[in-house]
Backbone bond lengths (Angstrom), bond angles and torsions (degrees), N, CA, C in turn:
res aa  C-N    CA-C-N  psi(-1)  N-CA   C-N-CA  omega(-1)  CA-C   N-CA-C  phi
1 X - - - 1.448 - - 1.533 111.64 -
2 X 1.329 117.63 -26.34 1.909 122.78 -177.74 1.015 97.06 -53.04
3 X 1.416 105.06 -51.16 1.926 118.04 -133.54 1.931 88.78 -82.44
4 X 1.345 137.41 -15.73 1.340 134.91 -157.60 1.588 89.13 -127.19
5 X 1.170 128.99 -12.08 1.996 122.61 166.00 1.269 95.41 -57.67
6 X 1.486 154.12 -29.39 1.471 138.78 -153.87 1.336 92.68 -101.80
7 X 0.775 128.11 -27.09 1.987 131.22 -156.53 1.589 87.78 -101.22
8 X 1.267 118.37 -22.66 1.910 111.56 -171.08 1.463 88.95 -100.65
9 X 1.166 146.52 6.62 1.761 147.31 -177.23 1.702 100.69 -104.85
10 X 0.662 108.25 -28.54 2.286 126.95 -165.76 1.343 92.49 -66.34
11 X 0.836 156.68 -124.67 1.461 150.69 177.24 1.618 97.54 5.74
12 X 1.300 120.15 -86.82 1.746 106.09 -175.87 1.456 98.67 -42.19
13 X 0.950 131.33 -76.21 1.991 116.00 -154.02 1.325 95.89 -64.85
14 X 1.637 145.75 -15.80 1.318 120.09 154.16 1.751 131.01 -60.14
15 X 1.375 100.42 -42.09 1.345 105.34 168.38 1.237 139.46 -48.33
16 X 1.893 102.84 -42.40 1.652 108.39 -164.47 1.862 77.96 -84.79
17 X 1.602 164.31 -28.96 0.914 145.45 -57.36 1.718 74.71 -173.17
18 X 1.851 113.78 -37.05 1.230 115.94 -161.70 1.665 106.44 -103.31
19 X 1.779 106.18 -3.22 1.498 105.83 -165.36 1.875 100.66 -56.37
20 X 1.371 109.63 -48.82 1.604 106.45 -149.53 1.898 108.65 -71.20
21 X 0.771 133.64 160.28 1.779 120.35 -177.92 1.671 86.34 -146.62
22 X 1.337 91.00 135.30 1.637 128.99 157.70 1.697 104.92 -41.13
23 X 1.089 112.79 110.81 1.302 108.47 164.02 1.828 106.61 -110.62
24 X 1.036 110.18 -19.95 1.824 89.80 -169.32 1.766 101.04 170.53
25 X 1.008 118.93 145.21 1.812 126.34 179.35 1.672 96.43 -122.18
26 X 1.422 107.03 170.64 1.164 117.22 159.42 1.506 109.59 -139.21
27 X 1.228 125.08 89.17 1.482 170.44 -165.65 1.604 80.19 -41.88
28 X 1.376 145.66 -57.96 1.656 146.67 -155.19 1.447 102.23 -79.17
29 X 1.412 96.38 -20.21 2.305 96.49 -168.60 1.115 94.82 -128.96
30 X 1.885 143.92 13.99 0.778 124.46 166.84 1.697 117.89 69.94
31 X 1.025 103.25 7.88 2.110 105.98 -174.12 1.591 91.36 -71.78
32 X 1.528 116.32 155.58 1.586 117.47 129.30 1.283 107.71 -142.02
33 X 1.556 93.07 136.43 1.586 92.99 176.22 1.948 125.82 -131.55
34 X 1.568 89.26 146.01 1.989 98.20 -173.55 0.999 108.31 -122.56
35 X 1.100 129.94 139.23 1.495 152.82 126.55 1.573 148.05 -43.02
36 X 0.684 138.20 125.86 1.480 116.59 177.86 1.205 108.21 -116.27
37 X 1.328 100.38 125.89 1.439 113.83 177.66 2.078 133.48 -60.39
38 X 1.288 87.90 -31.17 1.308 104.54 158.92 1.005 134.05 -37.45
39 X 1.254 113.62 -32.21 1.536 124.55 -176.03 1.273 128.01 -132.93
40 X 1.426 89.91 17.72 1.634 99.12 159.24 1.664 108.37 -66.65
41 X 1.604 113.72 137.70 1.239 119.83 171.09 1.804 104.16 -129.61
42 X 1.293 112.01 127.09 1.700 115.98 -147.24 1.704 68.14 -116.03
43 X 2.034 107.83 130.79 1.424 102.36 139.72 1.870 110.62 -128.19
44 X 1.358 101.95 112.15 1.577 91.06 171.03 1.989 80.83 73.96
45 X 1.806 84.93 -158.32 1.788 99.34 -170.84 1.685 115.62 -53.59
46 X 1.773 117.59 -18.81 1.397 102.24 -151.18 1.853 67.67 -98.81
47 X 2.098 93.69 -178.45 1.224 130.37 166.76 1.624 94.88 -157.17
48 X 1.476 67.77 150.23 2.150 102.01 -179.50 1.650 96.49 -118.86
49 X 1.544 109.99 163.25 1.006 115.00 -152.33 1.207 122.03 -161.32
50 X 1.367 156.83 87.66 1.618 136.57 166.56 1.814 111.22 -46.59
51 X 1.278 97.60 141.37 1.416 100.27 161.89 1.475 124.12 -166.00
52 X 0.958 129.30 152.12 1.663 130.69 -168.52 1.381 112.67 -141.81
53 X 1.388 116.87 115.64 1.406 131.41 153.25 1.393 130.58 -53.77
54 X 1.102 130.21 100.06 1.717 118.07 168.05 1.729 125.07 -92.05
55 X 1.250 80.76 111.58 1.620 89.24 -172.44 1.616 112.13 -80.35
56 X 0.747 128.35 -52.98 1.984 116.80 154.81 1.618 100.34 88.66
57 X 1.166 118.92 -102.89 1.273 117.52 -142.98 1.848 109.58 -88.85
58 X 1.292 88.59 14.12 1.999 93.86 177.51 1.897 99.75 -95.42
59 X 1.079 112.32 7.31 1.879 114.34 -176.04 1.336 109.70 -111.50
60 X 1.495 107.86 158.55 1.232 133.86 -173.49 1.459 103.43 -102.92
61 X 0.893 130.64 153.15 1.883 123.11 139.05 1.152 137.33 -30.83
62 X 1.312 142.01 89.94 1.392 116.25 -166.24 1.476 117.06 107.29
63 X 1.845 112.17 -27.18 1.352 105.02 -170.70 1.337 116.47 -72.02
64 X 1.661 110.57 163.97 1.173 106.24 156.67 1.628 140.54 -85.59
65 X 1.287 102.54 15.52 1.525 119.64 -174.90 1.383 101.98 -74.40
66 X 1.845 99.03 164.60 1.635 110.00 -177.66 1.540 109.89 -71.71
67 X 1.711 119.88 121.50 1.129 101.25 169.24 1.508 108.27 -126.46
68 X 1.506 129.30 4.89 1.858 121.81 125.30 1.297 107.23 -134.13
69 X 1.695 97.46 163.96 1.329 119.17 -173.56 1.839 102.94 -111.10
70 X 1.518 103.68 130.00 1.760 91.60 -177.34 1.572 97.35 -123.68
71 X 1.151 115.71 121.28 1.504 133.61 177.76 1.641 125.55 -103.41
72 X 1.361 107.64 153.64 1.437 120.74 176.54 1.738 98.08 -114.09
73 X 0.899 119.29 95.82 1.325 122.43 178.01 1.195 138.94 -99.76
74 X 1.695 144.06 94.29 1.413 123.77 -159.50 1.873 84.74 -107.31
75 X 1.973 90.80 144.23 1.077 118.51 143.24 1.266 145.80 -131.92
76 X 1.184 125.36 146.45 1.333 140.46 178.44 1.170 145.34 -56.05
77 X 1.334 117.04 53.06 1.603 132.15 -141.85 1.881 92.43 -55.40
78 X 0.885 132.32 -63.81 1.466 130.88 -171.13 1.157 116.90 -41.90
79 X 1.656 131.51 -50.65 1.461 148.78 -169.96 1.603 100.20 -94.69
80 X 1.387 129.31 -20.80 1.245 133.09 -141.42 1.361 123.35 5.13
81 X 1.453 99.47 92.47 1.613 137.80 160.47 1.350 145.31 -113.45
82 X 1.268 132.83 160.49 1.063 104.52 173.74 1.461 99.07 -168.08
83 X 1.651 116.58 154.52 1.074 137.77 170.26 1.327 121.18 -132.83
84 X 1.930 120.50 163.13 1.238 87.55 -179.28 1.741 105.20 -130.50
85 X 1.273 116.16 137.47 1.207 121.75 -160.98 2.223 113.85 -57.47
86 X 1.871 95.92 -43.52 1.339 98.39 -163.62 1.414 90.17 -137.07
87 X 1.682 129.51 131.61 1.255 124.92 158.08 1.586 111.01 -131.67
88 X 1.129 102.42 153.03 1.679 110.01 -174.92 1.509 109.83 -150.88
89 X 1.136 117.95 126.07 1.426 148.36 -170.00 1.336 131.53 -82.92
90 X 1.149 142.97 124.15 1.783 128.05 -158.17 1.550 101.10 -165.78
91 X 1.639 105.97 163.63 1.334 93.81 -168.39 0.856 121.99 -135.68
92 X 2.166 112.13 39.30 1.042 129.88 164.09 1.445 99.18 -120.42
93 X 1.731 115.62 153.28 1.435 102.13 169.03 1.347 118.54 -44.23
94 X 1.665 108.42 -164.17 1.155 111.38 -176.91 1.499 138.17 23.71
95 X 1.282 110.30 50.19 1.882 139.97 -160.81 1.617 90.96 18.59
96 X 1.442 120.80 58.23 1.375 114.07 157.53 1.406 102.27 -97.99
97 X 1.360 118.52 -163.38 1.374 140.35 169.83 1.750 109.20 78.80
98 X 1.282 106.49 -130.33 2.010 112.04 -177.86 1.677 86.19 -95.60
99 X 1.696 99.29 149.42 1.339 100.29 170.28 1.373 90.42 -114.02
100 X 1.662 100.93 136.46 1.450 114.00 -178.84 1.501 99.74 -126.99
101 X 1.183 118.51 81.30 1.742 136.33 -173.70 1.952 89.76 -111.80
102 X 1.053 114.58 137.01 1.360 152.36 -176.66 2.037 90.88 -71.46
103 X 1.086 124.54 114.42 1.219 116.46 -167.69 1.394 101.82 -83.86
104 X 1.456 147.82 22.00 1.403 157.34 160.19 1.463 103.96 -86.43
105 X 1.366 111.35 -41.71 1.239 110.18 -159.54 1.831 144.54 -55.30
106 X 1.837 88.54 -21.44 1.332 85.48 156.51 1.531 122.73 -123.10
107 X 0.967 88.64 17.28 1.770 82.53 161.76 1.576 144.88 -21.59
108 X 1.075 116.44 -52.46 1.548 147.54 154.74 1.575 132.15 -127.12
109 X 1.192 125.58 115.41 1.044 123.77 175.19 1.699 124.42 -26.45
110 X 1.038 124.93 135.96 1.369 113.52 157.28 1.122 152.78 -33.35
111 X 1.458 132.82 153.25 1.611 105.80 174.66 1.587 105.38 -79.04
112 X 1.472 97.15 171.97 1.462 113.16 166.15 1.439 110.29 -55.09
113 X 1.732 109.86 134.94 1.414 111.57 155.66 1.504 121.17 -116.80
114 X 1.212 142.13 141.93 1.526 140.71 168.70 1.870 97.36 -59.61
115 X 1.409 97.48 147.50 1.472 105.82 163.93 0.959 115.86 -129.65
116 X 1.917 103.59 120.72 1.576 105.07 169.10 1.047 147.19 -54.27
117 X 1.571 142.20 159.60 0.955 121.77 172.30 1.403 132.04 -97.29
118 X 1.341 110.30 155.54 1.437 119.75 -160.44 1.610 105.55 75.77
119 X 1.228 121.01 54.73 1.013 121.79 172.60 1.474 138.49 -145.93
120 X 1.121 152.75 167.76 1.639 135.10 -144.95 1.925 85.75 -80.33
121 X 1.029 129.48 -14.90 1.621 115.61 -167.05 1.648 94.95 -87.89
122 X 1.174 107.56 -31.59 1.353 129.56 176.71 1.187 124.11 -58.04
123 X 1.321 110.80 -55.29 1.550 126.76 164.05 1.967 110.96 -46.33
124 X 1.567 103.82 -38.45 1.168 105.18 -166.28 1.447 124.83 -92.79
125 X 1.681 100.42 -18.14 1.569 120.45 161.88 1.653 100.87 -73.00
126 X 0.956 129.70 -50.05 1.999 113.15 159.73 1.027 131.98 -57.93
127 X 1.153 130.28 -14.00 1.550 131.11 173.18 1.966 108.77 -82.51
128 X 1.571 103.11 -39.70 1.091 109.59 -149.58 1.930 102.04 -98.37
129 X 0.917 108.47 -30.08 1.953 128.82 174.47 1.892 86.33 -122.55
130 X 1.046 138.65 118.92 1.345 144.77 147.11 1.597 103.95 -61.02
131 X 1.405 137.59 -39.89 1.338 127.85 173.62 1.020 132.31 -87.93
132 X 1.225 111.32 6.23 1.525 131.99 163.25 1.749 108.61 86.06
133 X 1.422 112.88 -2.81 1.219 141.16 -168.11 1.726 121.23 -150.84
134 X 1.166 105.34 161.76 1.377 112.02 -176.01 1.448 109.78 -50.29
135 X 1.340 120.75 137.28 1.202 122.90 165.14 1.565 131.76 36.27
């Protein structure tokens, strides 16, 4: 039974391992960024959202620089916009390690931004509204 507890765990550490999905990089800044779908909560035109940036190849060993960004993000499937409600900063991927978030920073949500098209916000207003709009 020992030797078959690791092989009966594999499926769970695939799962929690499979929640976040690739939505889109930007290859010039090195970004990639996921979402998890899970936690999208759709009302009417808007959606809310977890999401995390991995910034990767701008870090050192050891530094204290941002190397992901983990967000609460609502967008605006109708207007396609978006702002992001909560972000927090850390300086291991996957918003592990020290969080070094600017203690102003979430204070108030952001303003609205337009999202271009063909673009990672873009990518994520199709996944999340398929019509790019309400209903």
């Amino acid at each position: 039974m020992r030797k078959l507890l690791p092989l009966m765990l594999l499926p769970v550490c695939i799962t929690a391992a499979a929640e976040w999905v690739k939505v889109g990089d930007t290859r010039h800044l090195k970004f990639e960024k996921y979402i998890d779908p899970d936690t999208v909560k759709q009302s009417g035109p808007m959606a809310i959202m977890r999401q995390i940036w991995e910034i990767g190849n701008f870090l050192e060993p050891g530094s204290d620089r941002v190397a992901s960004v983990k967000t609460l993000a609502e967008y605006d499937c109708q207007n396609r916009k978006l702002r992001v409600l909560q972000e927090f900063r850390f300086t291991e991927p996957w918003a592990k390690g020290k969080e070094i978030t600017p203690a102003n920073l979430n204070q108030a949500p952001s303003d609205w931004s337009a999202i271009a098209p063909n673009s990672v916000g873009g990518a994520i207003i199709d996944i999340v509204c398929p019509s790019g709009e309400d209903g």
